[in-house]
Every structure is written in structure tokens, then in C-alpha cells.
N, C-alpha and C positions, 0 to 999 in steps of 0.2 A: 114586678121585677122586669128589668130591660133584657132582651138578650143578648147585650152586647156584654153584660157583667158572665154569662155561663161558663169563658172558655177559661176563667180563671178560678171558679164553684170548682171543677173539676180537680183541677193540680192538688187544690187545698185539701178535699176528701183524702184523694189519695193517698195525701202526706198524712193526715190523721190516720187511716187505717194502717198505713204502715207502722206508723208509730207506736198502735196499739196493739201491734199485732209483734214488735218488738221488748214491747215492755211487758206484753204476757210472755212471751218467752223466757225473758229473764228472768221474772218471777217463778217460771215453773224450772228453770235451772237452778237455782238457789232453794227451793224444796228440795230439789234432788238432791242438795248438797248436802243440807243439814237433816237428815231424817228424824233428828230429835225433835226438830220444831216443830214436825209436822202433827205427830202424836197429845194434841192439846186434853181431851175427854181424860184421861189416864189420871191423873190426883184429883180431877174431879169427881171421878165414880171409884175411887176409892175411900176418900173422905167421907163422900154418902154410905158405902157399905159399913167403913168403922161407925159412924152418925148411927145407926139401923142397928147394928153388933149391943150400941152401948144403950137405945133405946128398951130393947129386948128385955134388959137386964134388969 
């Protein structure tokens, strides 16, 4: 690598980490929106408990 290419490595990072430091935000504001979404485990571990209820039997 030359160092004549560095002064312009720099700007690029930075735009990248902004950018991902913008798109986790938004993503963690849109959880907050919807709290239903976020609750994914819940018909799966009920499923398995009726599955185990009727196992029993």
C-alpha cells in the first residue's frame, strides 16, 4: 500500500462506521416500536409444553 492512497482509507472508515452506527439505531428504535416483535421464544415454548402435556398422556 502507497501512502499516498491513506488520506482517503480514513474518510471511507468513517463513513462506514457512521453508517452502521446509524442503521443499529434504527433498528433498535423500531424494537422499541413494536414490542410484539420482539417476544419471538413465546409459541415456541408453549407448543413444546402442550407437545410434553400430550406426551404424558
Amino acid at each position: 500500500m502507497t501512502y499516498g492512497n491513506v488520506p482517503m482509507i480514513i474518510p471511507c472508515l468513517a463513513t462506514g462506521y457512521l453508517l452502521t452506527v446509524y442503521l443499529l439505531l434504527l433498528l433498535a428504535q423500531r424494537q422499541v416500536k413494536n414490542p410484539e416483535t420482539r417476544d419471538i421464544s413465546t409459541p415456541k415454548e408453549e407448543g413444546l409444553g402442550q407437545l410434553s402435556a400430550t406426551s404424558d398422556q
